[in-house]
N, C-alpha and C positions, 0 to 999 in steps of 0.2 A: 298620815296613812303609811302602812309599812310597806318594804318592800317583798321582791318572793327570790326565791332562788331557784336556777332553771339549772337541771342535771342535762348538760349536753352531748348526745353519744357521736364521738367522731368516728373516722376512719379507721379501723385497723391496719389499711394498706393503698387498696385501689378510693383514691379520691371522690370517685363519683355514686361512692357507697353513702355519701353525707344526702341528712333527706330536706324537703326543702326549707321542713319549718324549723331545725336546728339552724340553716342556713340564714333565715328571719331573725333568730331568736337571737343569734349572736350579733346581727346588724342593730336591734333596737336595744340591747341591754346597756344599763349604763358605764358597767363592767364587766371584763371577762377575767375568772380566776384560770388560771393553768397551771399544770404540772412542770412541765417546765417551760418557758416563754421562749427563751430559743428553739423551741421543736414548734411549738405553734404558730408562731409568727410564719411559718411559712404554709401552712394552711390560711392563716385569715388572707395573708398578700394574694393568696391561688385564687381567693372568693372575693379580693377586694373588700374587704371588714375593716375597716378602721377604729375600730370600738377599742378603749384604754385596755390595757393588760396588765395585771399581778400576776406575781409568782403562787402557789399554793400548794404544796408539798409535804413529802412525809415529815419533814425536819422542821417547818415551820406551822404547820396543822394546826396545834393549841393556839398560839400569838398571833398568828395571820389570821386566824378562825375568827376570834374576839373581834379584829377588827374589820373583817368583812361582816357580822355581826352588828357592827353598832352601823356600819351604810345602810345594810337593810333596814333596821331601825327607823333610821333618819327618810327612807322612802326609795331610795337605790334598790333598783333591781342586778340582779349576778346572776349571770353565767357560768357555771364552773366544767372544765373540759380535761380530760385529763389526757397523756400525749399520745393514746390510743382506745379506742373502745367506750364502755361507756362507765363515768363517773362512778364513782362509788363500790364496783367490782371489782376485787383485789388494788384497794385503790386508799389511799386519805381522804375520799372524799365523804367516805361515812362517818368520818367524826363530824366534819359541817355540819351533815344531815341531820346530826345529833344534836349539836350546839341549836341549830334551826328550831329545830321544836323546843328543843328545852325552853326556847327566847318568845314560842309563839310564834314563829316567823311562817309562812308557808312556804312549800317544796312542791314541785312537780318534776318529773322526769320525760325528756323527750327521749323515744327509744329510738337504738337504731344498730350499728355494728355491736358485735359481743364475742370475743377470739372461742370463750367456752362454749358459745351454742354454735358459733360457725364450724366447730370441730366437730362437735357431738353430733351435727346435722351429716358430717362427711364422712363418720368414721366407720358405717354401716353395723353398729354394734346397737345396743337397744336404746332406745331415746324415749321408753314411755315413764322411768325413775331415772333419776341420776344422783350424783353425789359430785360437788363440785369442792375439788381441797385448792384451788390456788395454786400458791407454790406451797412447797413442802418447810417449813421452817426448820433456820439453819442451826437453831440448836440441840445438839444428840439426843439428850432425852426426849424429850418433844419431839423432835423426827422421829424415834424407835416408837414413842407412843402411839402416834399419828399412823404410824405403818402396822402396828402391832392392830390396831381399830379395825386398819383398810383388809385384814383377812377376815374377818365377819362381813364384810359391806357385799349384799345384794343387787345395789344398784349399780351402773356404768359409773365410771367413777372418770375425772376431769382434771389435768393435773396442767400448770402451769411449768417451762422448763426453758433456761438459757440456754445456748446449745454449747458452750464448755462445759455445763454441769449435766448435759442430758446421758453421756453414757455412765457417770456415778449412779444416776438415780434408777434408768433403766433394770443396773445390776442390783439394785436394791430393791425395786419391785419385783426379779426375778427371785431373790432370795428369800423373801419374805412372801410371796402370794403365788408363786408356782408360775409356771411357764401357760399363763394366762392370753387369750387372744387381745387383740389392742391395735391401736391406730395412732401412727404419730405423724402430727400436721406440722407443716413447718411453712414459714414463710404465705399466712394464708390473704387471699384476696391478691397476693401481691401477682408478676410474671411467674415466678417460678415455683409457685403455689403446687405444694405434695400431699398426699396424703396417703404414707408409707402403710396397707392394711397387713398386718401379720402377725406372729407372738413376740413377746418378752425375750427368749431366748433367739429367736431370728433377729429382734432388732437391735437385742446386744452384740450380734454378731457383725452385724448389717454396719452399728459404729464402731466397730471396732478397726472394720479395717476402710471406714469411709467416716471423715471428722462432717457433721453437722454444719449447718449454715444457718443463720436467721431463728426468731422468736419459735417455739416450739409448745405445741398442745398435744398432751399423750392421754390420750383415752383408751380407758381399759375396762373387758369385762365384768362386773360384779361374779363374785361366787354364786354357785347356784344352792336354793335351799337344799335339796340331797346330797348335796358336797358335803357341806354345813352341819348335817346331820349324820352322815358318817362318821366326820373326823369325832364330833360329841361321843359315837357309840366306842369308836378306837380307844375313847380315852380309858372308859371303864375292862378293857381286856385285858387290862394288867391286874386289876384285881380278883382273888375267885369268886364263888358263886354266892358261898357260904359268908364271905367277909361284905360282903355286897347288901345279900343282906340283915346282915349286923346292921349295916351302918344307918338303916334306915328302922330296924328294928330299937336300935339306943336313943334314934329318936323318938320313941313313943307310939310309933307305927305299928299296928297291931300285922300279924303274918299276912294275911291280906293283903292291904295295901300297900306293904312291903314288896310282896311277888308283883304286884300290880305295876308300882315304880320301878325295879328291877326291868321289869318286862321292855317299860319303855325306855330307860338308859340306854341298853342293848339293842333294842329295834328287834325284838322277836314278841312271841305269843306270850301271854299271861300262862297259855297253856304249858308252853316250851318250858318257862321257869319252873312249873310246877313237875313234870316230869321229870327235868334234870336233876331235880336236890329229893324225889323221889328213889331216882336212881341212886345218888348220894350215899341217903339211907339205907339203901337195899345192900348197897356196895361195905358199908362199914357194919352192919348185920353180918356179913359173911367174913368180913375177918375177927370177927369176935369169937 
């Protein structure tokens, strides 16, 4: 009979956020994987856990994976905890999850702390969509893409940040998505637990001349659909009325349906189009 792997969600901060059946889960397992064992070892000592520990991490994920893979196999149950929050969320723990099924193996997850919903639940912005990015990845292209996405994004968006790299990034979401409202949590569950509610442009100010402390969750507005739809109509203002509709005319669009798409580019009437290149005509009659 095989074994199962149990996603176990720890503490983000304050200890007595762990719930009882992680608390069970880590006592009867036969192993616990961690992220790092020197962070954890001083959770299982605070709970009295004596249960074996491995390491389980980004750098060893494939090789460690395999071979907590073949204990489940053999009938070992795991534990896997990572040194905050819960497994598998901005985490190495989802490639296990992966290796697990690919092997047959069964998963279950105990739920419990989570820094992106405890943020998103504090930062008084919407919680009925969201869009959770992690951290922002540290390679340029890939970051500019990833930011270049986030000014379409309707939903609250969720961003993960160390606090030496939080005012880079703050100024990057001000340059890129406008001086947006948002919430930056810092230090959460913990004593000095904040949750700074203000814009982009205040809280760039806010670090500028105050250096940050402790892990950091910035939640920010999503764009609204009439925002969205504006900047669309700005784009066509640069071209005229006439070249407008060409362009949908050279696609085989008969005048109709041309004034008709024109109409909505624009954000005006069907009607408006047809008056204005009326007037057009009327105007280029009299200089003939």
């Amino acid at each position: 009979m095989q074994g199962k792997l149990y996603l176990c969600a720890t503490p983000i901060g304050n200890l007595e956020d762990i719930t009882f059946r992680v608390l069970r889960t880590l006592k009867e397992v036969d192993l616990i994987a961690a992220e790092d064992t020197r962070n954890s070892i001083k959770l299982l000592n605070h709970f009295e856990i004596k249960t074996p520990m491995t390491s389980y991490h980004e750098y060893n994920k494939i090789d460690k994976g395999k071979v907590l893979i073949a204990k489940m196999q053999t009938g070992k149950n795991i534990a896997l905890i990572t040194d905050a929050g819960t497994p598998a969320i901005s985490d190495p723990g989802e490639e296990l999850v992966r290796m697990c099924y690919e092997a047959g193996i069964e998963v279950t997850s105990l739920p419990g702390a989570a820094a992106c919903i405890t943020a998103l639940t504090l930062s008084g912005l919407s919680t009925r969509r969201f869009s959770f990015e992690a951290f922002l990845p540290a390679d340029k292209k890939e970051r500019a893409y990833i930011l270049e996405e986030m000014k379409h994004e309707t939903r609250t968006i969720i961003c993960y940040e160390a606090p030496h790299h939080l005012l880079k990034t703050l100024k990057e979401f001000l340059d890129t998505l406008g001086n947006r409202r948002c919430t930056v949590c810092r230090e959460l569950t913990k004593r000095y637990e904040t949750a700074f509610v203000t814009t982009l442009l205040e809280a760039v100010e806010h670090y500028e001349a105050e250096e940050p402390k402790g892990e950091c969750v910035i939640v920010i507005a999503g764009s609204s659909r009439e925002e969205l739809a504006a900047k669309e109509q700005e784009k066509w203002q640069d071209m005229t009325l006439e070249a407008h509709m060409e362009l949908y005319l050279t696609q085989g669009k008969d005048r109709k349906e041309a004034m008709k798409l024109v109409a909505k580019d624009r954000g005006v009437s069907k009607r408006d189009i047809y008056q204005a290149l009326l007037d057009m005509d009327s105007d280029k009659s009299q200089d003939m």
